[in-house]
C-alpha positions in Angstrom: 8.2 3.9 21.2 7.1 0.8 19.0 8.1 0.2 15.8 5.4 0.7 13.6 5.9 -2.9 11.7 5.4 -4.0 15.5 2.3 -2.3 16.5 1.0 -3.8 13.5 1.3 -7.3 14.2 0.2 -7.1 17.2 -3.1 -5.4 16.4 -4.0 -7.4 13.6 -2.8 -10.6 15.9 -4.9 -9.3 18.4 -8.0 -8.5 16.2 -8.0 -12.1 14.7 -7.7 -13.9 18.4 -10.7 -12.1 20.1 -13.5 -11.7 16.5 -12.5 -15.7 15.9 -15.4 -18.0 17.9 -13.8 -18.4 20.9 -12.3 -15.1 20.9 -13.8 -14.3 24.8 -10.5 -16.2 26.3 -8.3 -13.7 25.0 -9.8 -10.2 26.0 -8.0 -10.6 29.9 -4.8 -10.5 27.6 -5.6 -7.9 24.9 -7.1 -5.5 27.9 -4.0 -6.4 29.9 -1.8 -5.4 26.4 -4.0 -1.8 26.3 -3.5 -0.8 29.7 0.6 -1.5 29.5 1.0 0.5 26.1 -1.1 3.1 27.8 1.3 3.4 30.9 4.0 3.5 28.4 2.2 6.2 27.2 1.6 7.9 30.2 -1.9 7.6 29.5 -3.5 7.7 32.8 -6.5 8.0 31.9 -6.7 5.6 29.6 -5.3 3.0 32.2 -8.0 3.3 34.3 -10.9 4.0 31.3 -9.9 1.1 29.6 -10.5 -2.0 32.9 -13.9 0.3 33.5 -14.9 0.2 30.0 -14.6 -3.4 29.7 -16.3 -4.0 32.9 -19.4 -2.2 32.4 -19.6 -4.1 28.7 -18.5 -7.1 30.4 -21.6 -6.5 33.5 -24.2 -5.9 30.6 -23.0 -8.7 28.2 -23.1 -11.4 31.1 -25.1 -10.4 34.4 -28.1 -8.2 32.7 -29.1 -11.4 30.4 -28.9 -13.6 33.9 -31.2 -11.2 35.9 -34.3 -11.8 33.3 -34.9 -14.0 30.8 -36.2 -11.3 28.0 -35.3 -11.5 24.2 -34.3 -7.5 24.4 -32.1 -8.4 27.4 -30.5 -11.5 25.3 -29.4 -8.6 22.1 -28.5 -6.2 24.8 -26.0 -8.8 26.0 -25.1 -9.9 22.7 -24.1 -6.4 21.3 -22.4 -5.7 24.7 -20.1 -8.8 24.3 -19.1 -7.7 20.9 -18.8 -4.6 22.5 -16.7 -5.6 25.1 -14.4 -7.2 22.6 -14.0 -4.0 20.8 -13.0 -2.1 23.5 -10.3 -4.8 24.4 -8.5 -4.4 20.7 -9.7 -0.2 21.1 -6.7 -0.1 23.4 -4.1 -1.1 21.0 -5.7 0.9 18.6 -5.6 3.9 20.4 -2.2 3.6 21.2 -1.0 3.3 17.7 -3.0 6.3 16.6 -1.3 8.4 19.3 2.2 7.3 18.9 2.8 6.8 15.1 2.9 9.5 12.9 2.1 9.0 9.2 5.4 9.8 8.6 6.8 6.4 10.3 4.1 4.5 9.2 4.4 5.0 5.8 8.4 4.1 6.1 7.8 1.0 8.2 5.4 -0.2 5.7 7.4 0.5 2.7 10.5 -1.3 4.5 8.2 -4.0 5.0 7.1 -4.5 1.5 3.9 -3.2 1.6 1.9 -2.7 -1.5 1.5 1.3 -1.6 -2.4 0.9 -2.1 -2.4 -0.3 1.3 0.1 2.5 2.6 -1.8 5.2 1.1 -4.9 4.2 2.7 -3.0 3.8 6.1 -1.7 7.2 6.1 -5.2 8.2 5.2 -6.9 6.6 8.4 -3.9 8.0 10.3 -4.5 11.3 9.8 -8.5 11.1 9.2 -9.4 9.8 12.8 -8.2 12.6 14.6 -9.7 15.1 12.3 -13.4 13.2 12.0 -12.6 13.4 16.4 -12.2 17.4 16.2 -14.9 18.0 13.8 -17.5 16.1 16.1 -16.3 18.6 18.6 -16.3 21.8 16.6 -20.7 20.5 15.6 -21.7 19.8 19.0 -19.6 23.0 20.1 -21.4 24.9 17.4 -25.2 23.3 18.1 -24.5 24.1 21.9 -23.7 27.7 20.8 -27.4 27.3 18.9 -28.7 26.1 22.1 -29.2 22.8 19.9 -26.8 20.4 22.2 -26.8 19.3 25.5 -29.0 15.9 26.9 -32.3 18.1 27.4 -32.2 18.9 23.5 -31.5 15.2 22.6 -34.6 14.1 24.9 -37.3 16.8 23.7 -36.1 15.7 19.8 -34.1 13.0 19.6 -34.5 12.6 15.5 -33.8 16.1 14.9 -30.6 16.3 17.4 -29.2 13.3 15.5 -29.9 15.2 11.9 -28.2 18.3 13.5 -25.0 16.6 14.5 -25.1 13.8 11.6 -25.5 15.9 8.4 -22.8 18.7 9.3 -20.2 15.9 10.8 -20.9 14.0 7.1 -20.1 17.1 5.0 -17.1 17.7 7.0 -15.6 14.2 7.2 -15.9 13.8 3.1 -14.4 17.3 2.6 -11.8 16.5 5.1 -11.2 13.5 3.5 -10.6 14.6 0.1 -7.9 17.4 1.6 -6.2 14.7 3.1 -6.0 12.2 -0.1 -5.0 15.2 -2.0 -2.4 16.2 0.4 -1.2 12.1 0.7 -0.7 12.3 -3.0 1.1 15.8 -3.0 3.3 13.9 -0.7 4.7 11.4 -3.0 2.9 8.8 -1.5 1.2 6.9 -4.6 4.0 7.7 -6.7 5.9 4.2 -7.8 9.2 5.5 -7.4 10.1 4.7 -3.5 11.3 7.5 -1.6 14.1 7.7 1.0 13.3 7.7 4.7 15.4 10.8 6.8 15.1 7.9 9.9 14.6 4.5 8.3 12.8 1.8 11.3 14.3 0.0 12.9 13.2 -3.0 15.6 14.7 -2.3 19.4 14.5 -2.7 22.6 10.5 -1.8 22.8 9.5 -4.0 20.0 11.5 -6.6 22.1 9.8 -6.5 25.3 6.5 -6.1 23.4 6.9 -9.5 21.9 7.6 -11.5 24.9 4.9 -9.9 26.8 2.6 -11.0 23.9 4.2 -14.2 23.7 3.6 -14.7 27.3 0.1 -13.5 27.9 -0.7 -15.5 24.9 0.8 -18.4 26.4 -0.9 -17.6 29.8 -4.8 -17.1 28.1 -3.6 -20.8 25.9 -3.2 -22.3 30.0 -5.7 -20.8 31.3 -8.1 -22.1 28.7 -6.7 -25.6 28.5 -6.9 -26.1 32.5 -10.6 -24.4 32.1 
């Protein structure tokens, strides 16, 4: 498992390369990045969602702009290379948010010198993703139950499915994200006394390998580019 510190850098190194212009030349390498952390994971589907993913964005962004010269083809293409580029760094993401609990997040940062305002917020995100994930689930379970959900509902009232599933999923995600910044500060975590980790990070192994492979996929997508 990564150290969190590492996961870290290597997201935020990897959100920088692909959103700067340019930033096409080094999706291969962030996809390629995704799909190892994922089989690290055991993620299986992920390692094969992932390389789909980013070809269908890639097919739309680059081959459905060639086939017709139409302006609504051209922002179809553009959003789909953004697109394409968020899916690419999604895979890191993902990972982190599956692997690293609060709990080691909130240690690596502090060993790392962190300012807590930034910690606190981490944590925050850590634990509000998952729970914004399950409370999408429990609305469309519960319009689907009203015989609100499913893709016939959505075409017969598109405006009114969306109101359905928007305003309930809203209400949720602010409630659920007071609890959790209550429940973050509960836990000592704005408090400007620093607290002692049970299992204090440390680099290994993992975060080893990780670098080198970034090192050499970035040096890879830097010779690629050059001899392009």
């Amino acid at each position: 498992m990564l150290d969190p510190r590492t996961g870290v850098v290597l997201l935020l190194t990897a959100s920088i390369a692909i959103m700067a212009p340019g930033g096409l030349w080094y999706v291969p390498a962030t996809l390629v990045a995704g799909v190892l952390l994922a089989v690290v994971e055991r993620a299986w589907k992920r390692v094969l969602g992932l390389p789909a993913a980013a070809a269908l964005a890639a097919a739309v962004a680059f081959l459905l702009p060639a086939a017709a010269p139409w302006p609504v083809l051209g922002v179809v293409g553009v959003t789909a290379e953004f697109t394409l580029r968020l899916i690419a760094v999604g895979g890191i993401a993902v990972h982190l948010v599956r692997t690293i609990p609060p709990t080691r997040f909130t240690a690596a940062l502090r060993a790392a010198r962190v300012p807590s305002a930034f910690t606190v917020s981490g944590a925050v995100m850590l634990r509000f993703a998952p729970t914004i994930v399950s409370e999408a689930q429990a609305v469309r379970d519960a319009m689907r139950l009203r015989g609100l959900g499913g893709w016939a509902a959505m075409l017969r009232r598109p405006l009114r499915a969306i109101e359905y599933f928007t305003v309930p999923l809203m209400a949720s995600s602010l409630r659920a994200a007071e609890d959790l910044s209550a429940s973050a500060l509960l836990r000592g975590l704005g408090s400007e006394a620093r607290p002692t980790a049970m299992h204090p990070p440390r680099l290994g192994p993992m975060d080893a390998a990780a670098a080198g492979v970034a090192v050499l996929l970035a040096v890879a997508t830097l010779v690629w580019r050059v001899s392009a």
